[in-house]
C-alpha positions in Angstrom: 125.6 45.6 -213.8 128.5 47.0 -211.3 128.1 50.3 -211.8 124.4 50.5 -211.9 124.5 49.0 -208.1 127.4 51.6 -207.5 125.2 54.5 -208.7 122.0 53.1 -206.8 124.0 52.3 -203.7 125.4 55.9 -203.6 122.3 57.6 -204.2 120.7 55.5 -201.0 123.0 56.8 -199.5 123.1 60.1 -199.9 118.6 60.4 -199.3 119.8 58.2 -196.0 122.4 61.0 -194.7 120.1 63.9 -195.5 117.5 62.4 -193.4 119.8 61.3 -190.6 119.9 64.3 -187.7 123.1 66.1 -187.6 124.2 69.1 -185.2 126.5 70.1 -188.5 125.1 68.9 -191.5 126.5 69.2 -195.2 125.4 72.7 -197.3 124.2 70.5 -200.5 121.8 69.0 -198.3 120.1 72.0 -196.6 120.0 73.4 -199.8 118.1 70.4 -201.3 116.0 69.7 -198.0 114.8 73.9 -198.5 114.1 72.9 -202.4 112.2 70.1 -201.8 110.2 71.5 -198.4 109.7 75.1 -199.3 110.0 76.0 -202.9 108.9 73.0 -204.7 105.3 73.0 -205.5 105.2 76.1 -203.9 106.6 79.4 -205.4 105.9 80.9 -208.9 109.5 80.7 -209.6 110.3 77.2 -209.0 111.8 76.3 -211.9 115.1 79.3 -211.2 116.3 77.6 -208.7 117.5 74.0 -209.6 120.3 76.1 -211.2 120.8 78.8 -209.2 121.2 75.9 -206.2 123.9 74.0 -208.8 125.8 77.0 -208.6 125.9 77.1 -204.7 126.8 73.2 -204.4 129.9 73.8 -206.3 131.9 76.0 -204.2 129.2 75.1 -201.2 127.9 71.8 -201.9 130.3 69.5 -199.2 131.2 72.1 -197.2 129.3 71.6 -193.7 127.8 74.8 -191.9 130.5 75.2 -189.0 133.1 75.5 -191.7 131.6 78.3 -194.2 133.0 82.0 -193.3 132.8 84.8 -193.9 135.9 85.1 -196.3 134.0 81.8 -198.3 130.7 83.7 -199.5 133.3 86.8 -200.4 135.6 84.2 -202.6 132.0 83.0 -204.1 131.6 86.5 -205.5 134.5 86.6 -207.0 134.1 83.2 -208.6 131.1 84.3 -210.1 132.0 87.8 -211.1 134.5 86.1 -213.0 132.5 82.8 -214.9 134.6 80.3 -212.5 131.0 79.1 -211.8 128.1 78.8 -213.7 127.6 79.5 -217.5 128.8 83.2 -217.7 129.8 86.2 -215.3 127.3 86.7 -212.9 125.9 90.3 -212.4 126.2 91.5 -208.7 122.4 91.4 -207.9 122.1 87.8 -209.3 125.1 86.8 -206.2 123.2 88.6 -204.3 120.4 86.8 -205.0 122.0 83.1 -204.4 123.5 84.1 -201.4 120.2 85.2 -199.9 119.0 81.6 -201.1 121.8 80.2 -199.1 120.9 82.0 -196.0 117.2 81.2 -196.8 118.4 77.4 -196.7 119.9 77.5 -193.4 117.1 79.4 -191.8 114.8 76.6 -193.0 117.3 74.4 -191.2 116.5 75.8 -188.0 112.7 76.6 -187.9 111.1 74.8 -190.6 112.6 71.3 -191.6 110.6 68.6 -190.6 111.1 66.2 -189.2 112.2 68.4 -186.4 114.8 66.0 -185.3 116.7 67.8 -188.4 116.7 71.0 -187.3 119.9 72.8 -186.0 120.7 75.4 -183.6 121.4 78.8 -184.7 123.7 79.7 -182.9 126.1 77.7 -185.6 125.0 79.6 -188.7 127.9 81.8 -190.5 127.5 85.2 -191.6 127.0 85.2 -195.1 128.3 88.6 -196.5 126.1 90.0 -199.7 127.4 92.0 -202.7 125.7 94.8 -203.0 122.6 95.7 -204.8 122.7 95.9 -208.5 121.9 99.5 -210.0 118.8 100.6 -210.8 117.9 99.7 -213.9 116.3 102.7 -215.5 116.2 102.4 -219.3 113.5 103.6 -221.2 112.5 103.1 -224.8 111.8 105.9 -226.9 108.7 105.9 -228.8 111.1 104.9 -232.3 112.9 102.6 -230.5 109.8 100.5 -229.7 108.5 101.1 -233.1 111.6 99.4 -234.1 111.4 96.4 -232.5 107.8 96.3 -233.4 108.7 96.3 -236.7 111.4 93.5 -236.3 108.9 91.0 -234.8 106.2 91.9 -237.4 108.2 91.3 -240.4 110.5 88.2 -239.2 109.6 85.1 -241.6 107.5 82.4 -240.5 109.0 79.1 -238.3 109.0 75.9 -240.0 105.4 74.3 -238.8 105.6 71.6 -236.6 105.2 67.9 -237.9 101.8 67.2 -239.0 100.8 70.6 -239.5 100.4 71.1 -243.8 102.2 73.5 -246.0 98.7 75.0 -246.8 98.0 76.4 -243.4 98.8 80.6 -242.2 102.3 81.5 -241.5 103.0 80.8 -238.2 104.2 83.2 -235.5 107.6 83.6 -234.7 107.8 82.4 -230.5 110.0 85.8 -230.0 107.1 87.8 -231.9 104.6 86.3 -229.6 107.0 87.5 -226.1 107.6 90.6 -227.4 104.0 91.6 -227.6 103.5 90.0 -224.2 106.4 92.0 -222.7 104.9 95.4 -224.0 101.1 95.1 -223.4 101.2 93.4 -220.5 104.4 94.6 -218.6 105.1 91.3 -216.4 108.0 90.0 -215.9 110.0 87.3 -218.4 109.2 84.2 -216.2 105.3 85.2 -215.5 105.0 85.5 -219.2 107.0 82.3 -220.4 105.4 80.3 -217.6 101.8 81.4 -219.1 99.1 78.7 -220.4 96.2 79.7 -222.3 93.8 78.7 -220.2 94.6 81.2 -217.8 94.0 83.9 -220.9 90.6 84.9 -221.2 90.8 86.7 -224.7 86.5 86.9 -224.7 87.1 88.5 -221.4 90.2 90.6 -222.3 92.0 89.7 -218.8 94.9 87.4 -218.1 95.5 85.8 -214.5 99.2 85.4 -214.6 99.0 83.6 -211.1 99.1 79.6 -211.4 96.5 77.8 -209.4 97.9 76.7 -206.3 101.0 78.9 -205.9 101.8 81.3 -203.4 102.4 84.9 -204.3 106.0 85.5 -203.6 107.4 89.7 -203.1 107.9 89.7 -207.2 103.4 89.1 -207.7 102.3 88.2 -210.6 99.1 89.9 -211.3 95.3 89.4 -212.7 95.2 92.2 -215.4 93.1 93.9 -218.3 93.9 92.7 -221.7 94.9 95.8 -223.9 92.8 95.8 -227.0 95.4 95.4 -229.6 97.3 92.5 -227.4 93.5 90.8 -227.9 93.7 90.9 -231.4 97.1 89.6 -231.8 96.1 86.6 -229.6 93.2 85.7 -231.4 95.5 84.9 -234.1 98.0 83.6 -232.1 95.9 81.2 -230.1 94.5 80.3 -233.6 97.5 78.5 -234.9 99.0 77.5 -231.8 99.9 73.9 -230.9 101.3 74.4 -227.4 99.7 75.0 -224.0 101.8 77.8 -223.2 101.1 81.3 -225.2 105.0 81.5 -226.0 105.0 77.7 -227.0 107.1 76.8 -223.6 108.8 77.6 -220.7 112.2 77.5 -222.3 114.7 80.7 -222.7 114.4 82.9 -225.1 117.7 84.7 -224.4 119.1 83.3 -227.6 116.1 85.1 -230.0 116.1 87.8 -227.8 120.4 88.5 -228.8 119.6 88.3 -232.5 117.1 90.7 -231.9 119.2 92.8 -230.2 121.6 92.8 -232.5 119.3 93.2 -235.9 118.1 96.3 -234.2 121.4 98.1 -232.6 119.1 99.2 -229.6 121.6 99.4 -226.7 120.9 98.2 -223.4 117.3 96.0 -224.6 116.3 94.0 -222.1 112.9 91.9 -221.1 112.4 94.3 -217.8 113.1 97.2 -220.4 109.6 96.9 -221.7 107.8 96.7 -218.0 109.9 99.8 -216.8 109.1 101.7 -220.4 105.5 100.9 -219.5 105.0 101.7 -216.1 107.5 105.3 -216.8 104.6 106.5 -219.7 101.4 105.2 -217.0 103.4 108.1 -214.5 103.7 110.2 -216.7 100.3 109.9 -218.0 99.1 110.6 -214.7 98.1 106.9 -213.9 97.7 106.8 -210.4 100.3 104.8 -208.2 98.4 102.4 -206.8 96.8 101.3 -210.2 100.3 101.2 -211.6 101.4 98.8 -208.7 98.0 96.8 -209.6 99.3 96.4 -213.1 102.8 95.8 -212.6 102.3 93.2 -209.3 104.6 95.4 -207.4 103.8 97.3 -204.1 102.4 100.8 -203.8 105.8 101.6 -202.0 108.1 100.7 -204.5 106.6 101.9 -207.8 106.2 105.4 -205.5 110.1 104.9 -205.3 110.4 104.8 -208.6 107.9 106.7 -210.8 106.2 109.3 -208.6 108.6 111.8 -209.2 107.2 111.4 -213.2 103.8 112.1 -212.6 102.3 115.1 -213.6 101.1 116.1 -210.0 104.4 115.6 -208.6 105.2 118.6 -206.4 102.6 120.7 -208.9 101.2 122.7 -205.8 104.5 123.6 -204.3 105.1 126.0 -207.5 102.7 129.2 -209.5 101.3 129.7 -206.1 
């Protein structure tokens, strides 16, 4: 068939110019060369960028380095402030976040890429400009708010069981039921939980090691923690019925569950990292120490200090009733 050829022919031939040495090669390929040599197999979050690289090679993708300027990373923003690319308006810190992948790409290209005849002199990179940071994001459930959701997931009705499985066996538990208890006991972030098997929960134990074997820790850790004593319970169940290998039966989003919820509760401003900052607030306030906190979380001392050591109950205590 033609077009069969047509599509094998072309794809030789792009695999045969990204390994041919170039002094000015093409942005789509440095960004797959960087996938392929220093993310894949390699970082925790692996499977983010595939899309978040998409999004580059459309405004990027067959441009070559010489030609990208300063004004083309600004018109990027803009493009995906306003949905031109990708699936929806981007939020300034996800930019921000591609266009540090981008630069991450092209300093691959000079020090890392092997073989080294690929490599290119810097002296040709562009200055990538970055939107700035996104706002902290400092929401914090009250005590009925999470009692609300907690009620939502406890009461929603059972799935349909998969194929196989007979009418006569325990309601099964909702996949959003089983995230939200994950999100408030263990305070991780939504990727470490969806990307978690059960064999790296030790419910006999009551610790979870939410660090794959084999992957480098990247600046977001992911943590070997305690098990809370009423997650423990919930999972005994949960691991009862369950016919996946992941806790939350899969890697896939759960943004679409995670609106209805949302919405069936009216709790403004809900989000996944809601629960871990909610969490980590109450453990300052609680007088927690910081460095346990930062244990916990999978952050550094540093940056939970940043952010919660103004909430702990030592804070500034001897500087006052002296």
């Amino acid at each position: 068939d033609q077009a069969i050829a047509i599509q094998r022919f072309e794809g030789w031939l792009e695999e045969h110019t990204k390994m041919k040495p170039s002094s000015n090669p093409i942005i789509g390929h440095c960004l797959d060369l960087w996938f392929h040599g220093w993310i894949e197999g390699r970082m925790l979050s692996e499977s983010r960028y595939p899309s978040l690289i998409n999004n580059l090679k459309v405004f990027f993708g067959r441009k070559r380095v010489k030609d990208i300027s300063r004004a083309d990373a600004q018109q990027y923003t803009k493009m995906r402030e306003r949905g031109d690319i990708g699936r929806c308006p981007a939020a300034s810190g996800t930019i921000r976040k591609e266009l540090q992948c981008l630069r991450a790409s092209l300093n691959f290209m000079c020090d890392r890429v092997e073989p080294i005849e690929l490599r290119i002199d810097r002296m040709i990179l562009p200055y990538i400009e970055l939107p700035p940071p996104s706002p902290p994001r400092d929401r914090v459930l009250t005590i009925e708010e999470e009692q609300m959701v907690m009620d939502y997931v406890d009461n929603l009705p059972p799935p349909k069981p998969p194929a196989g499985i007979g009418h006569n066996q325990p309601p099964l538990i909702p996949r959003i039921t089983k995230f939200v208890y994950m999100c408030k006991y263990t305070a991780q972030r939504k990727t470490a939980i969806l990307e978690l098997p059960w064999d790296r929960v030790y419910i006999d134990r009551k610790q979870i090691n939410f660090l794959p074997t084999g992957r480098l820790q990247t600046s977001k850790r992911r943590p070997f923690i305690p098990m809370d004593n009423r997650l423990a319970d919930f999972l005994v169940r949960a691991k009862a019925e369950s016919t996946s290998k992941f806790v939350c039966d899969g890697t896939k989003n759960i943004d679409n569950e995670w609106k209805k919820m949302v919405k069936a509760t009216g709790i403004e401003g809900l989000t996944p990292h809601v629960f871990r900052h909610t969490w980590a607030t109450r453990a300052a306030m609680d007088g927690i120490s910081m460095d346990k906190i930062a244990a916990f979380l999978g952050d550094t001392v540093a940056t939970v200090e940043k952010n919660y050591k103004h909430l702990s109950p030592e804070y500034l205590a001897d500087v006052v009733n002296r």
